[in-house]
C-alpha positions as a Python dict, from the first residue, in 0.01 Angstrom:
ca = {
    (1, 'X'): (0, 0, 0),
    (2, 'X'): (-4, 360, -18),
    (3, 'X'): (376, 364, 51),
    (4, 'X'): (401, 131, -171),
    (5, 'X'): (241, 357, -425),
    (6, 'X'): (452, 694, -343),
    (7, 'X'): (740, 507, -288),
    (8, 'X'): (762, 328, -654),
    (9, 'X'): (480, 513, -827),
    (10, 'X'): (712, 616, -1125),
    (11, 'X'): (800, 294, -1196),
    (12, 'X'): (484, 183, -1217),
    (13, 'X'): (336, 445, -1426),
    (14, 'X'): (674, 331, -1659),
    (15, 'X'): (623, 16, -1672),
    (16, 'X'): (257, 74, -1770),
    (17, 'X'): (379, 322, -2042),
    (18, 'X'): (615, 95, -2127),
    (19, 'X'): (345, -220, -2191),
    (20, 'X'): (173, 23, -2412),
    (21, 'X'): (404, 129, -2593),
    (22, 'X'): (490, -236, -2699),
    (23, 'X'): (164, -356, -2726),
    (24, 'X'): (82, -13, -3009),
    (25, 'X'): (474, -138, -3165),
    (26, 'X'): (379, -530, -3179),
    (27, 'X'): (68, -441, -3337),
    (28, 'X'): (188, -177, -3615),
    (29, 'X'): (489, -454, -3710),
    (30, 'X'): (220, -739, -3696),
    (31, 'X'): (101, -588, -3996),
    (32, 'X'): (-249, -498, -3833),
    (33, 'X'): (-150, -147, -3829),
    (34, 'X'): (26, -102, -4109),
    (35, 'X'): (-287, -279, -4324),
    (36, 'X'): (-503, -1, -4181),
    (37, 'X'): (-291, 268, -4286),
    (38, 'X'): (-190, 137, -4603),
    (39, 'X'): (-545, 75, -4705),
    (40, 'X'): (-611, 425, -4642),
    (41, 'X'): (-316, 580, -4807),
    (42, 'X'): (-478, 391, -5105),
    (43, 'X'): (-820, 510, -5096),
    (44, 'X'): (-671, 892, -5100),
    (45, 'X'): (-459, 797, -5376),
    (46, 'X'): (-699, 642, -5573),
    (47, 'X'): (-804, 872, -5877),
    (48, 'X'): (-1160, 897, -5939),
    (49, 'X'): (-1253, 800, -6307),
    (50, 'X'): (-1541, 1089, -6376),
    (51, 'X'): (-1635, 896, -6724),
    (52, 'X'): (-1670, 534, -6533),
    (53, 'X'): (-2022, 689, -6456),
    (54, 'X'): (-2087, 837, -6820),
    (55, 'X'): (-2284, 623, -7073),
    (56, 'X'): (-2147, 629, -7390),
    (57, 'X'): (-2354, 857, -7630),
    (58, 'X'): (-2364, 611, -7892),
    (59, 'X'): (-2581, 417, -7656),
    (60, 'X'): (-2776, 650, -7607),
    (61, 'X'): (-2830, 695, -7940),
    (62, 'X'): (-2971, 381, -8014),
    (63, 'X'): (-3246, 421, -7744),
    (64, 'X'): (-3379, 723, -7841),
    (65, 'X'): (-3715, 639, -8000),
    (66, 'X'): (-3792, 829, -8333),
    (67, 'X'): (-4100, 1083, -8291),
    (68, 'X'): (-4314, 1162, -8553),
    (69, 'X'): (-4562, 1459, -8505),
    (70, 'X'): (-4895, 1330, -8555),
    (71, 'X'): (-4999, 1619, -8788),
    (72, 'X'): (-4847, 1880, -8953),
    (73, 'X'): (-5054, 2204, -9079),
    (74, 'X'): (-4946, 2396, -9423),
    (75, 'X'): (-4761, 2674, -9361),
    (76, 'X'): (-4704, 2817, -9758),
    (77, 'X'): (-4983, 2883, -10014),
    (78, 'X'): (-5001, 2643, -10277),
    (79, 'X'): (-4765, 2356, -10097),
    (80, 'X'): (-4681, 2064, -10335),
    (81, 'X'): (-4730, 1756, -10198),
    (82, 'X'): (-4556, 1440, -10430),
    (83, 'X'): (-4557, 1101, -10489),
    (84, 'X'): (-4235, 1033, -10387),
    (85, 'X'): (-4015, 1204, -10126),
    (86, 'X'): (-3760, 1476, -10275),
    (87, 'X'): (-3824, 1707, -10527),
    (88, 'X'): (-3625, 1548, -10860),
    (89, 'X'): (-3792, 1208, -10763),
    (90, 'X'): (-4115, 1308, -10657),
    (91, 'X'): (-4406, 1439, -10914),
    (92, 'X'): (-4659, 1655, -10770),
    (93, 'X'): (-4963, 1464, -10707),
    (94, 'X'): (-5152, 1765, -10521),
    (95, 'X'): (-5106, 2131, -10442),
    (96, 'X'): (-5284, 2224, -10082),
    (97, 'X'): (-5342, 2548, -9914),
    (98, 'X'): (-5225, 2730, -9634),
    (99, 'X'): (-5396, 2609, -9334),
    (100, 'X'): (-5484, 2230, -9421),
    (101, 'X'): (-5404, 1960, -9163),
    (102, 'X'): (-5293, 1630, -9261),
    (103, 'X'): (-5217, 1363, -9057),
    (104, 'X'): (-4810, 1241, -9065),
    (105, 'X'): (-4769, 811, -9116),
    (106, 'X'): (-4366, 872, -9168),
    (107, 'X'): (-4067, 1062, -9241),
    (108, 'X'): (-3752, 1049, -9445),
    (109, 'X'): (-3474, 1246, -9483),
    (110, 'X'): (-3346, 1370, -9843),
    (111, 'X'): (-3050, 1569, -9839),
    (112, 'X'): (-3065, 1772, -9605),
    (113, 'X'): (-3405, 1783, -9565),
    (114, 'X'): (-3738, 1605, -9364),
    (115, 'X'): (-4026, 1476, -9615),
    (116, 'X'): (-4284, 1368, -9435),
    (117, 'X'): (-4506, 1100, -9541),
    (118, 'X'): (-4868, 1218, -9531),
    (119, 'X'): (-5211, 1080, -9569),
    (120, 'X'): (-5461, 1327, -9729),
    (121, 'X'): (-5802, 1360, -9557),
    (122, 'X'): (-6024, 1285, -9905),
    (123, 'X'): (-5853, 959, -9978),
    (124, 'X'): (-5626, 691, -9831),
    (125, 'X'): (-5339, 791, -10072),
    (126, 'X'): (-4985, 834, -9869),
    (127, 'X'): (-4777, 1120, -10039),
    (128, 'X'): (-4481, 1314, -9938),
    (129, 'X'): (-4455, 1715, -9836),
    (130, 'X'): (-4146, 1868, -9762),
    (131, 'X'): (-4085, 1979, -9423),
    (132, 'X'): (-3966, 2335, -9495),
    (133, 'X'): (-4350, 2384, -9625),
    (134, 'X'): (-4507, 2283, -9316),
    (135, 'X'): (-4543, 2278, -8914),
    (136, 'X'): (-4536, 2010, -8674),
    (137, 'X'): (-4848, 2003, -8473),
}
């Protein structure tokens, strides 16, 4: 055998190349292959969409939850507080002092400014104190 061997070794290790080299060929043209490498050409190619993963900001928008401050504390001597929010609207109902706490039950906004809706602590009255007088607490 081992004659055998040195005598036609080359043609062996040939026709063992040779099988190989057919079997890798029949398997690339079979499509195998080919859907392997194709599939990953693809993938690289691909672009990635960055704002697939952003939310929209008008969604997020609508979740936010509106925060009122619980209190707010006067911050001017001899604040106005009104009947109504705004100051053309409103007629002043009360004048506070620097320091007082009252306790917020809503906001609105008029122009281009906050009026918060307030309850004072000697009655159940709501009135309405501009934010630029005041401090969130």
């Amino acid at each position: 055998m081992m004659n055998f061997i040195k005598t036609h070794g080359s043609r062996i290790l040939a026709a063992v190349l040779t099988l190989l080299v057919f079997s890798v060929l029949a398997a690339f043209f079979s499509g195998s292959v080919l859907k392997s490498v194709s599939d990953m050409a693809a993938w690289y190619s691909t672009p990635i969409n960055v704002g697939a993963f952003e939310e929209p900001e008008e969604e997020i928008e609508e979740e936010v939850e509106e925060i009122l401050p619980d209190f707010v504390t006067i911050v001017t001597e001899g604040a106005n507080v009104r009947n109504s929010p705004g100051v053309k609207d409103g007629t002043i109902s009360a004048q506070l002092k620097k320091g007082d706490q009252l306790e917020v039950t809503g906001e609105q906004m008029v122009g281009e400014t906050v009026w918060y809706e307030v309850l004072l602590s000697d009655s159940d009255e709501k009135l309405w104190i501009s934010s630029k007088a005041v401090k969130e607490e």
